[in-house]
N, C-alpha and C positions, 0 to 999 in steps of 0.2 A: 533373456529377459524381454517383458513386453511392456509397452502403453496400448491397453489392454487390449485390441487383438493385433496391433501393430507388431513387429521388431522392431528393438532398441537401434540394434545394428544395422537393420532395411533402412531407418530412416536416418541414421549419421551417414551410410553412404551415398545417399538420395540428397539429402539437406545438407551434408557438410557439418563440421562442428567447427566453433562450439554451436548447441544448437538445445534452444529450449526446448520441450514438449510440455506440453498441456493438455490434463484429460480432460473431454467433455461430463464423459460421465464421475470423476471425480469433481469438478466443480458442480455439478448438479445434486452430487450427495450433501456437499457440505453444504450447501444454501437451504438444501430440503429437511436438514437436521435442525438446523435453526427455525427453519420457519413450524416445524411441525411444535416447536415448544414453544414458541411465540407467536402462533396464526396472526395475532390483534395486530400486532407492530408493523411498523413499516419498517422495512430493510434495504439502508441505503448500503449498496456497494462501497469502500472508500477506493475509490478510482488510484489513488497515490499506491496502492498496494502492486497490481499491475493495470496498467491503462489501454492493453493493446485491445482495438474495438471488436475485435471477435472476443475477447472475453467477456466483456461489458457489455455485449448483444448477448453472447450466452443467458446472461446472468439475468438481464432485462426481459428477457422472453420467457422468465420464469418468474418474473412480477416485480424482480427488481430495484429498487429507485440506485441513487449516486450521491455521493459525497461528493465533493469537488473541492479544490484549494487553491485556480488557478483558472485565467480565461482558458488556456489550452486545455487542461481537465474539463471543465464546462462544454466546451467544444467536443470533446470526444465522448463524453455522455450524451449531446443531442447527436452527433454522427452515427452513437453507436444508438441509437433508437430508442434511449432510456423517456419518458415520457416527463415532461417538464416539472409539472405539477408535482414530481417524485423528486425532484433534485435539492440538496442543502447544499449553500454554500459557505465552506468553514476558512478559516485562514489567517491568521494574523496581519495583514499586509496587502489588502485587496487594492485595487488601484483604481482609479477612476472610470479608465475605460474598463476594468472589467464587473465592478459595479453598474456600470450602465447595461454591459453585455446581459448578464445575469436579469436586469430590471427587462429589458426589452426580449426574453426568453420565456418572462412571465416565469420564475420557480416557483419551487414551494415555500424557502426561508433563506433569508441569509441572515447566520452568527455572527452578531456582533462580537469584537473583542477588543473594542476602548471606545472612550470619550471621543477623540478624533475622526473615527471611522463611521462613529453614530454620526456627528455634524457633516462629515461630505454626504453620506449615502443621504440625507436628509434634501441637500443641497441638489443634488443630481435626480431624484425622485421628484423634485418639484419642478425642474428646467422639464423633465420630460413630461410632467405631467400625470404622475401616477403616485401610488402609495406602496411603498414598498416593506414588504411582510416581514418581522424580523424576531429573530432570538438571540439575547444575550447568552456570550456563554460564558458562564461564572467556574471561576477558578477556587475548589471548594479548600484548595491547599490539603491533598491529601497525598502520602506519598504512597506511588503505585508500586513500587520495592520490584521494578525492575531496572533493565539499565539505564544508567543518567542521562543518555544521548533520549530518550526514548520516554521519558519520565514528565508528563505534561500537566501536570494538577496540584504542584507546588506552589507555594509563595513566591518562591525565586526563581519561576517560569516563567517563561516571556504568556503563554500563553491566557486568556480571556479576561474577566473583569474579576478583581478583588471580591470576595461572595462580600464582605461588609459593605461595597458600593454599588451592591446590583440594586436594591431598592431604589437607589439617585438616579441611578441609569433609565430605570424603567418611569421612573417619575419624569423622567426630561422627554423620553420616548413618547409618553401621554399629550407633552406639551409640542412637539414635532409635528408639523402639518402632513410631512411627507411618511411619516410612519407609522405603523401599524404593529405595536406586540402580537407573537402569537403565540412566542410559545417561552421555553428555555433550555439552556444545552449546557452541555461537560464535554469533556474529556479526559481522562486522567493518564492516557501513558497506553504503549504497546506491547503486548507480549506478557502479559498478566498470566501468571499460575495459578495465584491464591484468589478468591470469593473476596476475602474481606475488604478490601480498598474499594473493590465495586462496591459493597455494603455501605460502608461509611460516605463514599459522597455521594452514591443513589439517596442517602436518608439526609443527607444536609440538605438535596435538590429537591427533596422533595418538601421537607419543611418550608424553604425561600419560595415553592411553586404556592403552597397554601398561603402562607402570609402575604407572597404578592396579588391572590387572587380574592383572598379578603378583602386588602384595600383598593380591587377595581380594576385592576388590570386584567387584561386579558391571556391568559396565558390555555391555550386546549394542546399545548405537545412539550414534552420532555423529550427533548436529545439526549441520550444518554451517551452517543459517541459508540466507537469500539473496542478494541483493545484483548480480546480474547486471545490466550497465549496455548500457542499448539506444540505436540511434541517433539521436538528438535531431538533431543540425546538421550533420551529415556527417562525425562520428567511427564510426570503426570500432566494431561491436560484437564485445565477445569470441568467441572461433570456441569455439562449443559442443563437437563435437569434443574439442580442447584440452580444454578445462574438464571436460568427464565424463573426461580421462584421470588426472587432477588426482583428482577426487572417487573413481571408482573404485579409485587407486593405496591413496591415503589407508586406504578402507572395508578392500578386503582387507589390508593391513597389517595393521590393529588387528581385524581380523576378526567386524569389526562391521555390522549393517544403519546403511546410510546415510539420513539425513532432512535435506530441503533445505525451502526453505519463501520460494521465490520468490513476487511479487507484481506487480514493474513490467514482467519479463518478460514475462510473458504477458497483465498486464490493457494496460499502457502503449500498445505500438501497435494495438491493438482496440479504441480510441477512439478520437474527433475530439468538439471542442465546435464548436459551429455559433450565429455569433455576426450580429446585423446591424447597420449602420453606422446612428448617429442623426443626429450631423451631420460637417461636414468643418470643420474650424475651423483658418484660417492667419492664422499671427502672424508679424511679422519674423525673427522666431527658427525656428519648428518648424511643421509645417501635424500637424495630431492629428485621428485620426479619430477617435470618440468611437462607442465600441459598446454594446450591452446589455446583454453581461457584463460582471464586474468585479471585484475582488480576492475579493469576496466570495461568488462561484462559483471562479475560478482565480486558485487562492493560490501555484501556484509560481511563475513571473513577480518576483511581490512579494517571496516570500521567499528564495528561492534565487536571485533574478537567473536563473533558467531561461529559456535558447530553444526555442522550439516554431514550426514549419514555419507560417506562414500564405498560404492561398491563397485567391481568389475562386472560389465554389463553380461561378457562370458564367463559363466561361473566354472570352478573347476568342480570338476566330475570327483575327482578325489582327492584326500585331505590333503595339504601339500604344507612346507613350515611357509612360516609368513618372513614378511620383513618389514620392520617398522620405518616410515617414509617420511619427507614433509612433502606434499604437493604444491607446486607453488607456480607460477604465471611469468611469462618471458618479460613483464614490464620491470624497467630499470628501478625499481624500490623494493627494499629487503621487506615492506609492509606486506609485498603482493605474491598471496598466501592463499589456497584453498583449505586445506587442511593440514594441522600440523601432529608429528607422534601417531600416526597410523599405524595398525600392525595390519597388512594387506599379503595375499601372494605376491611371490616376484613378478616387478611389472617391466615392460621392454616398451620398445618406441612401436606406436601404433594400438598401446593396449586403450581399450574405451571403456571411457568412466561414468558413473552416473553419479551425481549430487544430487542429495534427496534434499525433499521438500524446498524448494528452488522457485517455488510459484507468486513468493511476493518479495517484492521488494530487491528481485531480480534482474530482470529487466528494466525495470521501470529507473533504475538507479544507475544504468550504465552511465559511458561516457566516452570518447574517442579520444582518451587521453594517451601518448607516445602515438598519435594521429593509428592507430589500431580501430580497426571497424568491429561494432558489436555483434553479437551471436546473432542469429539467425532463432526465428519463432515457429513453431506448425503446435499446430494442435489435432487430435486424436479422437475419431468418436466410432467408441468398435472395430470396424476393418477399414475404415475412412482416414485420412489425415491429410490434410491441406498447408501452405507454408500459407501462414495469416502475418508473418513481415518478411518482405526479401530482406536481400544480402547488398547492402551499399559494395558502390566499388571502391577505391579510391579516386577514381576520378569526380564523384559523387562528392564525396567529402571533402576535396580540394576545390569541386567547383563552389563552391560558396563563397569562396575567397574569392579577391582581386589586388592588384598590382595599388599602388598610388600610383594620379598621371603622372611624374616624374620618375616613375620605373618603368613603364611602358616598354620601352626598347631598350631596357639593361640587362635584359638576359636573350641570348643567342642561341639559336635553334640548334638542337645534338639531336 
């Protein structure tokens, strides 16, 4: 098995596992599918999907913009070369200073999402001196009928402004010395199968885009967010197609430039985590293969009960019976689970695994929890492959800590 002209196996024993791969030339299709049905749009990256800056220079050097939802995300979009004037920033919770960061970046927009957030950024825009561009993003209350973790365009979402008070919003917005409408946003939810949820609050955003621009405001961009749901277990993915006829309907309607800001699209299948088996362990209950990654490299599994495709990176030449597995991760929680009910060939300690479609929300979601350092990254282009994150040590990850001065000398050198 390859990343495309690499081996699976050259690079677990080069790079060690666990260990992401990511293809160049699969992130290059999936961006080039979108764009080819949507020329007009801008297409922000959502950096939350994976952030590591060699993907997000991938992506930028093929026209790019970024989503962002955090100074650090912000940061790793100008690190990774993304070009300012393309950057939205979305988020419920932005903080002063990285309001300011974002103002002094000069972006393209930043999404409101309340009453309080409008009155600092107003506040902060005029200390510095500037006017700062902005889009309400109005919560059209539509349910996206995927998971509830993941479900953003409800009433009982934390997420943007009530669509009944985006009119008040943008009227205060008018009366704001420091700000400037420019446009208006959504988002509804991640991992959408079905068109129609897009339909219904593409057509509500886009009626509040006419009625706000009747009465004067300025509105030239519709965010319409992202949310495109890819095939994980053998559900249908939405027919692009379809969907650009959906978004472009929408955009000329309101006669606005459109902004999308996909992430699991295009980064999602241009991964695999490449995992290896430490032991086999059968109990009267369940036989669990026990691998080297774990909740604390791949956290959807855990948290969303997500399925992900798993294969033996060496296939067998011939039929063999299988045996139904759970795979599951050395950390101390019965949670921390790759896959559960596999019927796989028999697997021993050293077999190498792949986890399909691994490319978002991956990485980007680890964590060093049971003090475990995360997987290791490279990416893939042709007969190329580079590691685009090292491997912390543990010395790494302890060094960020320190003693209180009243421990100083309470532990003795071994």
């Amino acid at each position: 098995m390859h990343a495309e002209g690499v081996s699976l196996n050259f690079l677990a024993t080069k790079a060690g596992t666990p260990l992401y791969v990511y293809s160049y030339q699969a992130l290059t299709e999936r961006y080039n599918t979108l764009k080819k049905v949507l020329p007009d749009s801008l297409i922000c990256y959502s950096v939350k999907a994976n952030g590591n800056i060699s993907i997000v220079n991938s992506l930028a050097q093929l026209g790019a913009g970024a989503d962002v939802v955090s100074g650090g995300e912000l940061k790793r979009a100008i690190t990774a070369g993304v070009e300012t004037k393309k950057i939205v920033f979305s988020g419920v919770g932005k903080t002063e200073l990285e309001m300011a960061a974002a103002l002094s970046a000069n972006i393209l927009q930043i999404n409101i999402e309340s009453e309080p957030e409008l009155e600092l950024l107003n506040k902060i825009s005029l200390e510095k001196g500037v006017i700062a561009p902005v889009a309400v993003r109005v919560n059209p209350d539509v349910d996206a009928n995927t998971h509830d973790k993941i479900s953003t365009g409800r009433q009982e979402d934390k997420f943007g402004i009530p669509y009944k008070d985006a009119i008040y919003l943008y009227s205060k917005i008018k009366e704001l010395k420091g700000l400037e409408s420019v446009g208006l946003a959504t988002h509804i939810g991640s991992q959408l199968i079905s068109l129609e949820p897009f339909r219904k609050a593409f057509k509500k955003l886009t009626q509040l885009a006419l009625t706000l621009k009747t009465s004067g405001h300025n509105i030239r961009s519709l965010d319409f967010g992202g949310g495109l749901g890819i095939n994980y277990s053998g559900e249908l993915e939405p027919n692009i197609n379809d969907y650009a006829k959906i978004i472009k309907a929408a955009g000329d309607e309101a006669g606005c430039q459109v902004i999308l800001e996909p992430g699991r699209f295009i980064a999602g299948p241009s991964g695999i985590l490449l995992t290896r088996v430490i032991y086999v362990k059968r109990t009267e209950a369940r036989t669990f293969a026990i691998v080297d990654c774990a909740m604390n490299d791949f956290m959807r599994p855990t948290l969303y009960n997500a399925w992900h495709k798993v294969e033996l990176v060496s296939q067998q030449k011939n039929k063999v019976d299988t045996e139904t597995v759970d795979i599951v991760g050395p950390i101390c929680e019965s949670g921390d689970f790759i896959a559960k009910d596999r019927d796989l060939p028999p697997l021993s300690s050293g077999t190498l695994l792949s986890i399909k479609d691994a490319g978002a929300y991956g990485a980007s979601m680890s964590s060093y929890y049971n003090s475990r350092l995360p997987a290791g990254e490279v990416i893939v282009s042709g007969n190329e492959w580079d590691i685009i994150k090292k491997r912390q040590s543990l010395e790494d990850l302890i060094g960020l800590e320190n003693f209180a001065h009243w421990q100083k000398n309470s532990v003795k050198e071994q």
